[in-house]
PARODREN-175992 format. One record per residue (C-alpha): x, y, z. Coordinates in steps of 0.001 Angstrom, whole numbers, plus 524288, in hexadecimal, padded with zeros to 5 digits. Layout:
N
XYZ...
This chain:
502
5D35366842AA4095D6FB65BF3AAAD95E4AC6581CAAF565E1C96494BAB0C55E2E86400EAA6595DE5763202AA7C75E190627B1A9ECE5D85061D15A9F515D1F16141EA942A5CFDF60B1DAA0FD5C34A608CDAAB0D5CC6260F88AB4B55CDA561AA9AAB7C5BF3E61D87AA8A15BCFB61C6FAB7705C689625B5ABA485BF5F62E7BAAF1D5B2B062C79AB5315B85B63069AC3AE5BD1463D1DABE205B1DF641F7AB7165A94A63E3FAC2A55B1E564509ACDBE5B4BA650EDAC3595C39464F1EABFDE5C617652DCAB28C5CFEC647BEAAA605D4D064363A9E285D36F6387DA9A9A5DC4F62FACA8FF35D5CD62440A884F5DBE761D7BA7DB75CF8861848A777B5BF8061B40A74355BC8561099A7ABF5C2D4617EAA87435BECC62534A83FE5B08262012A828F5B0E5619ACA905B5B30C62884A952C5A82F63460A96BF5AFEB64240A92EC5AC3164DB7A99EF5B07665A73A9F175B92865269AA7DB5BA5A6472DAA1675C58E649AEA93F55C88163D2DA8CDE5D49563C6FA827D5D42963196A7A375E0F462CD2A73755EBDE6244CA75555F7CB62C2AA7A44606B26286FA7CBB60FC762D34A87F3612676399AA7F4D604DB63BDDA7A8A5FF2863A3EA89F8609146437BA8F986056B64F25A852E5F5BE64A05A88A15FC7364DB3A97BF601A0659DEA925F5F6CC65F59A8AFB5EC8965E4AA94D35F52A6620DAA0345F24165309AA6665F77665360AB4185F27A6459AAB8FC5F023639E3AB2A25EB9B62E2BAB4925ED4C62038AAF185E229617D9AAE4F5E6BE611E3AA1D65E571601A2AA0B65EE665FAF4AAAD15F57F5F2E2A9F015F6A55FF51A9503604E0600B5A9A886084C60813A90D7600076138FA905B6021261505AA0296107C614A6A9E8A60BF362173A943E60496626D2A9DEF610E9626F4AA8936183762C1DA9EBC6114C635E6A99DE60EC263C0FAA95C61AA963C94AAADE61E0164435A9FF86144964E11AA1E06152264CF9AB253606E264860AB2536044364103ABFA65FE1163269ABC235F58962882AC32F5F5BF619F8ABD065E7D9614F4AC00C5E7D2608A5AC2CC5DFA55FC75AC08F5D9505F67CACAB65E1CF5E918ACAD45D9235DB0FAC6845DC025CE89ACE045E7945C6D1ACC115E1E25B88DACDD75EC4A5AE1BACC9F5E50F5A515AC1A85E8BC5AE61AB7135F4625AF80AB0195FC805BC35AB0B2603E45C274AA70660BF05CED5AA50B606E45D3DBA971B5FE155CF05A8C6660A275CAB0A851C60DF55C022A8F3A5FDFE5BD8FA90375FF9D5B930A810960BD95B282A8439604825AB2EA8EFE5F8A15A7ABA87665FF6E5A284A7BC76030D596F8A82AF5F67659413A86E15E94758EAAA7FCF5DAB35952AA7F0F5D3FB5A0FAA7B145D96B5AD10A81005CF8B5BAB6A828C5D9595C616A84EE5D40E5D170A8BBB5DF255D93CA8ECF5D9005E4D6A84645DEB65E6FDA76255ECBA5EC99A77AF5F57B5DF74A79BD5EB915D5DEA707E5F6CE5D528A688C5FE885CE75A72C35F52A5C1A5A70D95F38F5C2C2A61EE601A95BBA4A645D5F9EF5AF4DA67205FC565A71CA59C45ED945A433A5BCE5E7B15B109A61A25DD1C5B2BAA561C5D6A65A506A5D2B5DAE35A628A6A455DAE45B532A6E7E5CDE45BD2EA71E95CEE25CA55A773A5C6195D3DEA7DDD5C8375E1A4A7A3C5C0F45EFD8A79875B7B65F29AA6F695BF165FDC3A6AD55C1285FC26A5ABE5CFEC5FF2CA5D345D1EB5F30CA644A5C92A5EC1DA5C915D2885EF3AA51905DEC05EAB3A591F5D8435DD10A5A435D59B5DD0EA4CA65E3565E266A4A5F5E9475D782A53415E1805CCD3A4B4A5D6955C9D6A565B5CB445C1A3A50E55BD4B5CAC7A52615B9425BD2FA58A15C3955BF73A62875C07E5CE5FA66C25B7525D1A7A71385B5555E139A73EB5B0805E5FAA7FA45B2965EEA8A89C05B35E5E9C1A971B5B56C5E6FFAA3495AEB65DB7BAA2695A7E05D1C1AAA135A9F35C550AAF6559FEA5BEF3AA85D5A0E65C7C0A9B125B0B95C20BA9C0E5AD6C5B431A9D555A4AE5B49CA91AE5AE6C5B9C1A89DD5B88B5AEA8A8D995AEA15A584A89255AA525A99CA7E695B96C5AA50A79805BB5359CF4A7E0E5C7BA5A2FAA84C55D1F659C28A8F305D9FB5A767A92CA5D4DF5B509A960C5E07C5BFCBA952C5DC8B5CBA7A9DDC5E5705D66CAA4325E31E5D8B2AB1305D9FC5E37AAAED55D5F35E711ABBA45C71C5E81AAC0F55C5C85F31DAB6FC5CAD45EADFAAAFC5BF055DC7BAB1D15CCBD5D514AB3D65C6335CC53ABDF25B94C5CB90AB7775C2B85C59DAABDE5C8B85BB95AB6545BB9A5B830ABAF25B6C15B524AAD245C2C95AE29AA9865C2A85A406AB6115B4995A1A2AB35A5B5E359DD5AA7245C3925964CAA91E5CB5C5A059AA0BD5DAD95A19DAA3B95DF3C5B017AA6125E8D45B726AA1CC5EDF45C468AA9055F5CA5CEB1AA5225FD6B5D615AB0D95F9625E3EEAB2BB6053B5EC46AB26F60A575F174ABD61608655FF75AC137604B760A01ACAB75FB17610A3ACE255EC7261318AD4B15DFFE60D6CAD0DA5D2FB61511ACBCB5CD0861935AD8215D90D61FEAADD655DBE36268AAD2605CEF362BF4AD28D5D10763070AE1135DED863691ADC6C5D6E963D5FACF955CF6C642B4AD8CF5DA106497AAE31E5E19E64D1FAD6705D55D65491AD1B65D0D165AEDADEDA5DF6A65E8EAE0E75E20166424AD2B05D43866C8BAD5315D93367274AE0E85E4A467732ADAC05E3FB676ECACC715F29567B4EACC0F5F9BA66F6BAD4C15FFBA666E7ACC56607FA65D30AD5056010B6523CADD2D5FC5065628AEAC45F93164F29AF71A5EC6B651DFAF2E35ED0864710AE76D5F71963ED2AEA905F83363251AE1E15F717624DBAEAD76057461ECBAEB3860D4E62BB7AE81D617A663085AF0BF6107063DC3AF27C603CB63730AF7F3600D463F58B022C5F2E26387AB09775F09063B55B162B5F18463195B204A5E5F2632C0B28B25E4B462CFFB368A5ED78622C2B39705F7A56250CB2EB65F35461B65B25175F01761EC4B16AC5E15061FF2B15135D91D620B9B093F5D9CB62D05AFFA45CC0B63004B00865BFA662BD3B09C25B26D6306DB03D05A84162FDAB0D8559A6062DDDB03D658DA062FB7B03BB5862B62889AFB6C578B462E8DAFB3556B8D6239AAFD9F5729261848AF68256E1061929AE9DA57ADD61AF3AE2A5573C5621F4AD884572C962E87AE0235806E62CCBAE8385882563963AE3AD5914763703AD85E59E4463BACAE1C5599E26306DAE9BC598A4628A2ADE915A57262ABFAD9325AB32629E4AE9815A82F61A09AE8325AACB6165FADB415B9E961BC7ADCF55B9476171FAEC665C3E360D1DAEF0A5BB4960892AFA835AE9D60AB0AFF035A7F360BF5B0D5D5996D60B2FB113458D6560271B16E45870A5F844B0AD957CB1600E1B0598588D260C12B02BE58FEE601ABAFC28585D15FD19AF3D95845C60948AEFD95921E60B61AEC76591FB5FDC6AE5875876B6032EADB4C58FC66107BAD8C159B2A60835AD6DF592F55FF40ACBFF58C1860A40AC6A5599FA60F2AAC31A5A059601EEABE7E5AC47606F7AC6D15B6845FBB3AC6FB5BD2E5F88CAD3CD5B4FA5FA04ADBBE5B8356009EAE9CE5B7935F819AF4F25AB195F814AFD3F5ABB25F870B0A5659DBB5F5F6B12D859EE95FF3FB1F6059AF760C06B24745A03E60C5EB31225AA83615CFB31195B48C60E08B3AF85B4F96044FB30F15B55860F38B25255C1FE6145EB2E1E5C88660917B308F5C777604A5B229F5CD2660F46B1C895D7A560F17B24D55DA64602B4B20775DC0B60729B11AD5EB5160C56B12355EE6561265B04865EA6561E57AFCAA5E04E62259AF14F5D5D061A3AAF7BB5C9226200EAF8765BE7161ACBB02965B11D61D16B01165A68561C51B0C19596D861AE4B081B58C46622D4B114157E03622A7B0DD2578C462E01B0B4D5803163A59B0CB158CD663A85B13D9587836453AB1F1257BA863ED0B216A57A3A633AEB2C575859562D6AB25DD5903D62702B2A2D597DE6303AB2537599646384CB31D359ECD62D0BB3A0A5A8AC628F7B30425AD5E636F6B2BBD5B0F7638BDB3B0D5B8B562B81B3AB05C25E62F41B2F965C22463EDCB33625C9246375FB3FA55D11F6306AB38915D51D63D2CB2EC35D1C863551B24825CBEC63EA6B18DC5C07263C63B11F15B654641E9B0A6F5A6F5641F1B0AC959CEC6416CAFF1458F0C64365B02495844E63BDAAFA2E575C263D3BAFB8856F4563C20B08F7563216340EB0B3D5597964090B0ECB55F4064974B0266559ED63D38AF9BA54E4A63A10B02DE5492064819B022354B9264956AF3695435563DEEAF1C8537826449BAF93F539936515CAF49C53D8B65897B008F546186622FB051054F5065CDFB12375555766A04B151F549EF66B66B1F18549CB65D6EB249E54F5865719B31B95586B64A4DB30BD5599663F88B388A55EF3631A9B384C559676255BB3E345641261C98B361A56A3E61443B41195669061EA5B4B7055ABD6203EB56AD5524162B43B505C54BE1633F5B5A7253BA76359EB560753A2563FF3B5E615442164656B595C53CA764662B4A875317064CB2B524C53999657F8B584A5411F6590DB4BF853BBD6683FB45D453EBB6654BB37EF5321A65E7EB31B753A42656FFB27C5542D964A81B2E7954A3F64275B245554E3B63606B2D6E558B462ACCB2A4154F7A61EC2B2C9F554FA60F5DB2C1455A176053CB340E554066040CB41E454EFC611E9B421C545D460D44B35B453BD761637B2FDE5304A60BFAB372453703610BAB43A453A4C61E85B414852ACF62085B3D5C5274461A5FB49FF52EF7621D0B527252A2362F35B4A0F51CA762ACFB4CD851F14628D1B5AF3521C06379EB5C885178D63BEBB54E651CC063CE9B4659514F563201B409450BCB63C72B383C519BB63FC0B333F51BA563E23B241E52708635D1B20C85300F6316EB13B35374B6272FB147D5422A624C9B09BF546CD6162BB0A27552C5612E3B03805520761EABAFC8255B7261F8EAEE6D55B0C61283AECCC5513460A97AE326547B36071DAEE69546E661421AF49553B0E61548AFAAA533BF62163AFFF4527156235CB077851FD662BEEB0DA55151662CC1B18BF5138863025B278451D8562A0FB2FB2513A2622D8B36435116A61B72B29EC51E62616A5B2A1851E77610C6B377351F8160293B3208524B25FD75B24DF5312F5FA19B1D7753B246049AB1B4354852602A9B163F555416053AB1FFD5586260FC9B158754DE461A2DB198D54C65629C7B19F653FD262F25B221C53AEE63E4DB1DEB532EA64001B28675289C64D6AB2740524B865301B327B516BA65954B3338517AF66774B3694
């Protein structure tokens, strides 16, 4: 049974959720409502508890199910139940992580305030409509209002228990508008307008929460703002604690028994961090993953890789990987997004990771293809291996494992070679004593040239297959003798099968 419990209700706590059920950690998980428990997928790894608990009631939760990490993804303004949370660790010694949210802008047209109590203060010396979308819990602070039946509107889940607090609170029907966000830009401004409002009241909710796609809507449509602060607090935000999830799981398998933290799994900012301090002293990244990401399509890009870039802080590679990442990213509506950096040369790769000081990072860099096969994996793995800088390697699915798949053939039996940015010796094809050649065609060293220079030594009665831009929605195959393909159009993303006669 699992010894991590996450408390979430939050985007940061269902992404959390996801990450362990797709890397294989087994959690709790604490929601407070159906609406949260429905956003989740139980499974053998996945248990969800759904009930509102105290300090007292959390700690016995602790006890029972012998919890031995937690971790707070609760909302960044439920104060309360995280000062519960501390409290109830440290009754029952359970080591906690506050996730944090990802922190919105702080643009200087707004105005500020501390709680939604000073927010009602605030507003009631002003005129205009107000929409409140700072959720259910504090309505009652602008109920105050001696006119908040005509002047308040408020956005809220379409759960039937807060439905039934805005009845309770003596909210107009008229005035309620359900829905579960984020939401967009657009979908905000329509909803100012259609209330007819002048002031917008919004906490600063974080990228998670669409705080600046609220801004953006409001300025468009020349609608004050009002903020409440975000409370103060420490902590790390999603990705890391994913990365430290993951250390705390790998350590606890490879000894079951070991109880107390380990330099293994330290947690970023404590005094027993223990990283080491590769190179030139300075304090690089907590984990490099060095990618493959199989033809392009993302569709058959392994699902370690995958999950590698969508909890990446920052991400390496030429266009065509990054692209690639981009659609992975959207496919999994992953907020935050890592930052994208477009290079493959690993001097640059080096030097910009020794520019990242700090710990829990994790760097991610994008081959084509399969790691081990004309990559640039090779050059770059040599560059940090001088620099002791750790890493790890994930393979993904090389160009001639999908090319011969797609003709049906076997490539146990068959000969490589690579023409990709490289002088490709003909004769060398003739000598070669393996009939089947798979070749790495593009660029200057084109498939028009390579058939010309096959011909000139006598292999133009050759049969040929030539895979061009193969995984991707154009992928184009054909077949022939390679003197056929002497002239034409082929794309820069090419694979040659070339079949010698016996």
């Amino acid at each position: 049974m699992s010894e991590i419990l996450i408390f979430g209700g939050t985007t940061e706590g269902r992404f959390l959720t996801e990450f362990c059920e797709n890397s294989g950690i087994e959690v709790w998980v604490s929601v407070v409502s159906d609406y949260g428990k429905d956003l989740l997928s139980e499974s053998s790894r996945i248990h969800v508890t759904k009930r509102a608990m105290d300090r007292d009631e959390m700690a016995a939760f602790m006890r029972e199910k012998k919890i031995r990490l937690a971790v707070d993804a609760t909302h960044p303004y439920a104060r309360e139940v995280s000062e519960n949370i501390r409290a109830a660790c440290a009754m029952e010694n359970v080591e906690l992580i506050r996730c944090l949210r990802e922190d919105g802008e702080r643009p200087d047209n707004v105005f500020w305030v501390s709680d939604a109590e000073e927010a009602a203060d605030f507003l009631q010396k002003k005129e205009g409509k107000i929409l409140v979308t700072t959720g259910s819990r504090e309505l009652d602070k602008f109920c105050v209002l001696p006119d908040f039946r005509e002047r308040v509107y408020v956005r809220v889940l379409p759960s039937s228990e807060v439905l039934a607090r805005c009845e309770k609170l003596g909210i107009p029907g008229s005035h309620i508008y359900a829905a579960q966000g984020p939401f967009s830009e657009a979908a905000n401004r329509i909803l100012l307008e259609e209330t007819g409002a002048s002031w917008l009241v919004t906490k600063n909710s974080g990228q998670a929460g669409g705080f600046r796609e609220k801004l953006l809507a409001a300025d468009s449509a020349g609608v004050s703002v009002v903020v409440i602060c975000r409370p103060s607090e420490d902590g790390i935000e999603w990705r890391k604690v994913c990365h430290y999830l993951e250390k705390y799981a790998a350590c606890r398998e490879t000894d079951p028994g070991k109880a107390e933290k380990t330099e293994k799994w330290p947690l970023e900012g404590s005094s027993d961090a223990q990283e080491e301090k590769p190179g030139n002293g300075k304090g690089y990244l907590s984990d490099i993953i060095l990618a493959g990401i199989g033809m392009g399509n993302p569709k058959i890009m392994t699902r370690e890789v995958q999950d590698a870039i969508c909890s990446g802080d920052i991400i390496f590679g030429a266009r065509r990987m990054l692209e690639s990442a981009e659609c992975v990213l959207d496919g999994r509506n992953t907020f935050g997004k890592p930052q994208m950096i477009e290079t493959y040369l690993p001097d640059e790769i080096v030097q910009k990771l020794g520019e990242l000081k700090g710990n829990g990072i994790r760097a991610v860099v994008l081959y084509s293809g399969d790691t081990g096969f004309y990559s640039g994996f090779g050059g770059l793995s040599r560059r940090l291996r001088e620099q002791k800088i750790p890493f790890r390697v994930m393979p993904g699915i090389s160009g001639i494992s999908y090319f011969s798949a797609r003709l049906g053939v076997s490539w146990q039996d068959a000969a490589v070679y690579s023409a990709h940015g490289r002088n490709l010796n003909a004769e060398e094809i003739r000598e070669e004593k393996k009939k089947k050649i798979f070749i790495l065609a593009g660029g200057k060293n084109g498939v028009c040239k390579l058939c010309r220079a096959l011909v000139s030594v006598g292999l133009g009665d050759s049969m040929i297959s030539v895979g061009e831009r193969l995984s991707y929605p154009d992928e184009r195959i054909r077949t022939g003798r390679v003197r056929e393909f002497t002239g034409g159009n082929f794309s820069d993303l090419s694979l040659v099968l070339i079949e010698k006669e016996e």
